[in-house]
C-alpha positions as CSV (number, residue, x, y, z in Angstrom):
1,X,0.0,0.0,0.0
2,X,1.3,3.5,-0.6
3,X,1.9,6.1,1.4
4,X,-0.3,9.1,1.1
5,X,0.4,11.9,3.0
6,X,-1.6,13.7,5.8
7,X,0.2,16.1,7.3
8,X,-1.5,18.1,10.1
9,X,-1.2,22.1,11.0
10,X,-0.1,22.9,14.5
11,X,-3.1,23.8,16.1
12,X,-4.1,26.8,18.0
13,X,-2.3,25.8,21.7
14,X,1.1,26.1,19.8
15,X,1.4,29.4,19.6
16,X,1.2,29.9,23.3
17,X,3.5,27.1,23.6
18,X,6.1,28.6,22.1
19,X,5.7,31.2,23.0
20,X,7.3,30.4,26.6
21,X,11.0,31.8,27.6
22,X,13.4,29.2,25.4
23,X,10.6,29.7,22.8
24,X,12.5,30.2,19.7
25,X,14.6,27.4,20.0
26,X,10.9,25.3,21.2
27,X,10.2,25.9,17.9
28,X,12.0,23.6,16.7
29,X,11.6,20.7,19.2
30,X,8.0,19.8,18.8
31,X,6.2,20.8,21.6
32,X,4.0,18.0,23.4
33,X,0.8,20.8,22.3
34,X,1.6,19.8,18.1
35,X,4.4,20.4,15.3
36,X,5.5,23.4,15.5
37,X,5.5,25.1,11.8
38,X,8.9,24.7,10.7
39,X,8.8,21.0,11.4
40,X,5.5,20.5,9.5
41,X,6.9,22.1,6.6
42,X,10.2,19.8,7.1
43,X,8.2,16.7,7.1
44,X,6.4,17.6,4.2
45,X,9.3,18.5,2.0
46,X,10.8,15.4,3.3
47,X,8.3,13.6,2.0
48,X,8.6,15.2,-1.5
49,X,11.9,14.5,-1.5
50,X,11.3,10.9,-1.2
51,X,8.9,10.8,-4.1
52,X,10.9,12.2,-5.8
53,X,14.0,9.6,-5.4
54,X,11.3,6.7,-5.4
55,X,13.1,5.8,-2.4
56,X,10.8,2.4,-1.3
57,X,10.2,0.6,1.8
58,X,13.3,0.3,4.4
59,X,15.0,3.4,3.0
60,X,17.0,4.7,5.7
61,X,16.4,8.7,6.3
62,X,19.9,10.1,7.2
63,X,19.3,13.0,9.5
64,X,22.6,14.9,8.5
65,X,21.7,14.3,4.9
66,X,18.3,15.9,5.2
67,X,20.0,18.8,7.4
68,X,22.4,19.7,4.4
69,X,19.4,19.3,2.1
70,X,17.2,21.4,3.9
71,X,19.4,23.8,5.6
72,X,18.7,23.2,9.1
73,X,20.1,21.7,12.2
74,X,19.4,18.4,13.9
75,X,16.9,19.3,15.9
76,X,13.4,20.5,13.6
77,X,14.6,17.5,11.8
78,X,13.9,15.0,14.2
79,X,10.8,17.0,15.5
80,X,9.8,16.6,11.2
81,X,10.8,12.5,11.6
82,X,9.0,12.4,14.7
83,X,5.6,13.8,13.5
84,X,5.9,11.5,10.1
85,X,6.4,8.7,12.2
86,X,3.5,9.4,14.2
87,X,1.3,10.0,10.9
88,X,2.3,6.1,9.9
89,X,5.1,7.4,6.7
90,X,8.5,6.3,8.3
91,X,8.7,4.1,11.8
92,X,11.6,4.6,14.1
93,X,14.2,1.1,14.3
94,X,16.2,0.5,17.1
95,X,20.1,1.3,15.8
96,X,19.0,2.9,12.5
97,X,17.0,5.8,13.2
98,X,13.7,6.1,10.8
99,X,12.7,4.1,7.6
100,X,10.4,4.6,4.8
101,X,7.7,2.6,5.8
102,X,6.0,2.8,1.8
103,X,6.9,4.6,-1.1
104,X,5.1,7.8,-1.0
105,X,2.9,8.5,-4.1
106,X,1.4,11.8,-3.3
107,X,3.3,14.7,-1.2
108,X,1.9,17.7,0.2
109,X,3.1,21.0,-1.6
110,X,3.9,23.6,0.6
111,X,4.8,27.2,0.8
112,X,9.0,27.6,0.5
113,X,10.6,27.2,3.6
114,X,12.5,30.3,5.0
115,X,14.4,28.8,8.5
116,X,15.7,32.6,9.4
117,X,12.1,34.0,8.9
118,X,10.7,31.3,11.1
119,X,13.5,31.9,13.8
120,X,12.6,35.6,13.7
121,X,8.9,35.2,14.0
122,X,9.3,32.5,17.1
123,X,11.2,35.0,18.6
124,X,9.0,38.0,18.0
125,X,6.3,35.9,19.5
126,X,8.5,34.7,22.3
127,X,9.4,38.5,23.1
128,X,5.4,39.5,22.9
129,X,4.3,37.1,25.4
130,X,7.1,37.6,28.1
131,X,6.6,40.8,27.9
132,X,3.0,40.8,28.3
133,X,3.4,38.5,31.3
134,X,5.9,40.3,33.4
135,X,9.0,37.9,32.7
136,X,10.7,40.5,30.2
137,X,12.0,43.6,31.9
138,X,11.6,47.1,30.6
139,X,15.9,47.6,30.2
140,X,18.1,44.6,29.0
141,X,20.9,44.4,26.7
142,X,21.0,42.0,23.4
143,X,23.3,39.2,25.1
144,X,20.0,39.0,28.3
145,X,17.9,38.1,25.0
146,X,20.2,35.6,23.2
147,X,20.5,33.9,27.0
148,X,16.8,34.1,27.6
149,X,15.4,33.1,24.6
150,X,17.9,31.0,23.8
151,X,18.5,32.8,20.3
152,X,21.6,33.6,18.0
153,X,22.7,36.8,17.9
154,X,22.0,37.6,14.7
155,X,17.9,36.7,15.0
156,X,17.9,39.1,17.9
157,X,19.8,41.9,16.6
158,X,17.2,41.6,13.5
159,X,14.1,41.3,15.9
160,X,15.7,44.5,17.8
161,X,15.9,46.5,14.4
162,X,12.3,45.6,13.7
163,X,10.8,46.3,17.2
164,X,13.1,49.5,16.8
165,X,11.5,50.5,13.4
166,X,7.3,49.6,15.1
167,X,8.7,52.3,17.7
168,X,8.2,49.5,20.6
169,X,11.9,49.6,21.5
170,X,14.8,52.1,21.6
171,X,18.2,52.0,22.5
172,X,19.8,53.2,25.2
173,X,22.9,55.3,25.7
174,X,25.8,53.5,26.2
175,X,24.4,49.9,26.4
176,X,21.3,48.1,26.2
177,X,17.8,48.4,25.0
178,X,14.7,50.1,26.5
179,X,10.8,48.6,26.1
180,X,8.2,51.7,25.4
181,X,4.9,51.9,27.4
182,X,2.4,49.4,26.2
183,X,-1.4,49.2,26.9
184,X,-0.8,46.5,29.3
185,X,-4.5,47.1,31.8
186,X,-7.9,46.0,30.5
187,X,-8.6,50.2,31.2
188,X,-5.9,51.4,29.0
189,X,-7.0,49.1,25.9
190,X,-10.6,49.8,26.6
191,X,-10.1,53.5,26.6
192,X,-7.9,52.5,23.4
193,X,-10.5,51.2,22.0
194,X,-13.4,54.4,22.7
195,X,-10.7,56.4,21.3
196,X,-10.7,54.9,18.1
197,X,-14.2,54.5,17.5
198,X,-14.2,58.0,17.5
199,X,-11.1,58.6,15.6
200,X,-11.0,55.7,12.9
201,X,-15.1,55.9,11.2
202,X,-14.0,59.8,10.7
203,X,-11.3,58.4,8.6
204,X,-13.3,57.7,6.1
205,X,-15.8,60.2,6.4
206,X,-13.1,63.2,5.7
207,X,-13.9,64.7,2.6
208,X,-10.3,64.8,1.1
209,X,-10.6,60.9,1.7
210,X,-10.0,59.4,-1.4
211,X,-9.7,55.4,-1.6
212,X,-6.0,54.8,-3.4
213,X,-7.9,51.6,-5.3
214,X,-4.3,49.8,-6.2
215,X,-3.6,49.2,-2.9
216,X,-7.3,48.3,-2.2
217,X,-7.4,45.6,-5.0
218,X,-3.9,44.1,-3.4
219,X,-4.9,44.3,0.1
220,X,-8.1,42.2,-0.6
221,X,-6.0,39.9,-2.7
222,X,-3.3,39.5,0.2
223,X,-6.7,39.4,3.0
224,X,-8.0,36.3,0.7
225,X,-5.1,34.4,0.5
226,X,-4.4,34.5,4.5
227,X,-8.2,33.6,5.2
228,X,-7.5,30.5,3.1
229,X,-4.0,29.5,4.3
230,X,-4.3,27.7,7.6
231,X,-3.6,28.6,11.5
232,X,0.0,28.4,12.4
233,X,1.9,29.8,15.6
234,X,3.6,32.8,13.7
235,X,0.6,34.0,11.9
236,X,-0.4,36.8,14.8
237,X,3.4,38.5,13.2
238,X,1.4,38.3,9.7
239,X,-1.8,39.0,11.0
240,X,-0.3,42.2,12.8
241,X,1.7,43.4,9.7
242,X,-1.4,43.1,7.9
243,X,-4.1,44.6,10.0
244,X,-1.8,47.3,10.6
245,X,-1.2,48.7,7.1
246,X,-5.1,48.0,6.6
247,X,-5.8,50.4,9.3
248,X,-3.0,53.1,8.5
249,X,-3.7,53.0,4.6
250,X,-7.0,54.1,5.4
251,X,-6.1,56.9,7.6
252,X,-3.6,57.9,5.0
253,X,-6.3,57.8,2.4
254,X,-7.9,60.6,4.7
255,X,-5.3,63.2,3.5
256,X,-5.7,64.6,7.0
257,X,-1.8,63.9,9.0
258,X,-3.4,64.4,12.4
259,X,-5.5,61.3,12.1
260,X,-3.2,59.3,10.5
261,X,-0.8,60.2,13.2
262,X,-3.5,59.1,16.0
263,X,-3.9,55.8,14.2
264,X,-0.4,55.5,14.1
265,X,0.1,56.1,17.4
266,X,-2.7,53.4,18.7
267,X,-0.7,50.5,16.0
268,X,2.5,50.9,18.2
269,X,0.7,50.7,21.3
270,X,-1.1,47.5,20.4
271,X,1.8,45.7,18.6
272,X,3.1,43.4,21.2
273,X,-0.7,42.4,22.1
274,X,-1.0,41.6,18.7
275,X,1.8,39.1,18.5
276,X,0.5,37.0,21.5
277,X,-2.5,36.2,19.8
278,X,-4.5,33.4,22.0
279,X,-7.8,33.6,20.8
280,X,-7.3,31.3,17.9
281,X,-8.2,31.4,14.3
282,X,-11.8,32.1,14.7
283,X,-11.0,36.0,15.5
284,X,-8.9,36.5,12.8
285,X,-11.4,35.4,10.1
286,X,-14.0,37.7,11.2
287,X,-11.5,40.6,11.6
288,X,-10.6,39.8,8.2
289,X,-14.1,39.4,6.8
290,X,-15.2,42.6,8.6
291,X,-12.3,44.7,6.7
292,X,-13.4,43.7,3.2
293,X,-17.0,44.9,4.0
294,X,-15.3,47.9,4.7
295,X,-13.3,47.7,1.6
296,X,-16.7,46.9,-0.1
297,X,-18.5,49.4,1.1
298,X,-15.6,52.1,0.1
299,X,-15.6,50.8,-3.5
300,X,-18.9,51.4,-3.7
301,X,-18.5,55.0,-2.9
302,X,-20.6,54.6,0.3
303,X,-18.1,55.6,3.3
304,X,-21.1,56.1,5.4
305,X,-21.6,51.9,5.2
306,X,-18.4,52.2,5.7
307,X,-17.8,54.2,9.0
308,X,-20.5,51.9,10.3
309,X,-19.2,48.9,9.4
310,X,-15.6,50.2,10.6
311,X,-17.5,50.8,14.3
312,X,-19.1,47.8,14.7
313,X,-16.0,45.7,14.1
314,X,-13.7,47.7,16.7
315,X,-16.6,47.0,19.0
316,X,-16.3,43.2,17.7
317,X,-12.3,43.5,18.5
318,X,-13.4,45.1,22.0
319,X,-14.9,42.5,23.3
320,X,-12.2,40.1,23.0
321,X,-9.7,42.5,24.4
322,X,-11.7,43.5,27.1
323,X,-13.7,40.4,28.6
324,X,-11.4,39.2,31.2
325,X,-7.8,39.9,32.9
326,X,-6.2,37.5,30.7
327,X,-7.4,39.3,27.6
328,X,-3.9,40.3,26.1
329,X,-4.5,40.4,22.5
330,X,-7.2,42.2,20.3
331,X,-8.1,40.5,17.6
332,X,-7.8,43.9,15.2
């Protein structure tokens, strides 16, 4: 019998897994909660690789082979063996490591594999989550963070220039790096929240607003394409990214600076509670079904709809921020 291949998504408990101190290098050690993405991916394009040889039953998988093929280290490889073996494609044999169990006919195809993007998104998420839990101090230097999270230098000093860039970090004279003020209290984010129902439906009611309809016909096609790719762990970093130039465009489309300052302003402060999402996919598919009938309703010329719309799903996002003290993230 052939092998077909079944490979699962991590689900939804992952990304608070690894999200834990250590995180970025839990990425890659399958967490007892699921396959973290990186080994998923591995498994998969281990099993394309194997079609591709026609490797057949009893083919022994090297893991320093599949290391040099792949670019990785030891360790998402095994966590990629492990979670084939468990799906039935290769079993483990004492003294030889895995096997082909049957020659696979039919492998998944998957989206390319970037290892340093994945490293920097585990740790982004890593970051987020600490912070927003107390166990990440306001000051630290970059070696606390490569000890901490148990991340290479050069993932960290890229995370650092990104937070840098969102505004969420500076650096400090001398040595070290500083955190900036987040909205940390259920208060703060639902005075947040108030603020921009006020601020965000006059966006698009601002007559200089003019919808800038390139970027509205990319946006929905980049909105579409997450809504059908599935759930991983770093998907609140692409979530984020893109719920943030969603918003922003919009106020930029207002031609007035002051609100698209105020909107900018409100995307810093919410960026870290954005990439400890725990609310699971369910929240981001209505977040992102909410913007395109905003989108809609601007094509259409009617910003009215619009502004509505736009009010009714902050107070949507509101709800999830805001219904208990372990609310951290906002869904928007």
């Amino acid at each position: 019998m052939a092998v077909r291949a079944k490979l699962k998504t991590a689900p939804q408990a992952a990304a608070k897994t690894q999200a834990a101190p250590k995180a970025a290098k839990a990425a890659a050690t399958a967490p007892a909660t699921g396959p973290s993405r990186l080994q998923t991916e591995l498994a998969a394009r281990i099993l394309r690789l194997l079609k591709d040889q026609g490797a057949g039953p009893g083919h022994h998988l090297v893991e320093q082979e599949l290391c040099q093929a792949f670019g990785v280290s030891r360790t998402p490889v095994r966590g990629a063996l492990k979670l084939l073996a468990e799906q039935g494609s290769v079993e483990a044999r004492p003294n030889r490591g895995y096997v082909l169990v049957e020659p696979v006919t039919v492998a998944p195809v998957v989206e390319p594999l970037n290892p340093q993007q994945e490293a920097d998104q585990a740790l982004l998420v890593a970051i987020a989550e600490a912070r927003n839990t107390g166990k990440l101090p306001t000051d630290l230097t970059q070696q606390e963070l490569c000890r901490q999270f148990d991340a290479k230098p050069p993932t960290v000093v890229r995370v650092l220039r990104r937070l840098s860039e969102l505004g969420l970090v500076e650096r400090k004279a001398g040595n070290g790096w500083s955190f900036n003020p987040l909205l940390h209290s259920l208060r703060a984010q639902a005075e947040s929240y108030k603020f921009r129902r006020a601020v965000e439906p006059a966006v698009v009611l601002q007559d200089t607003f003019e919808l800038d309809r390139a970027w509205a016909k990319e946006t929905r096609a980049r909105h579409m394409a997450f809504r059908r790719r599935s759930f991983r762990d770093f998907r609140p970093v692409e979530f984020y990214e893109m719920n943030s130039d969603f918003h922003e465009t919009l106020a930029r489309c207002s031609g007035n600076r002051y609100l698209l300052d105020a909107v900018r302003r409100q995307i810093q402060l919410r960026s870290f509670l954005n990439y400890y999402w725990h609310y699971g996919p369910a929240r981001v598919l209505a977040s992102i079904d909410e913007h395109m009938a905003i989108l809609t309703a601007l094509e259409a010329g009617d910003n009215q709809l619009a502004a509505n719309t736009m009010i009714e799903h902050l107070k949507a996002s509101s709800m999830h921020t805001t219904q208990g003290p372990d609310s951290l993230s906002d869904g928007d």
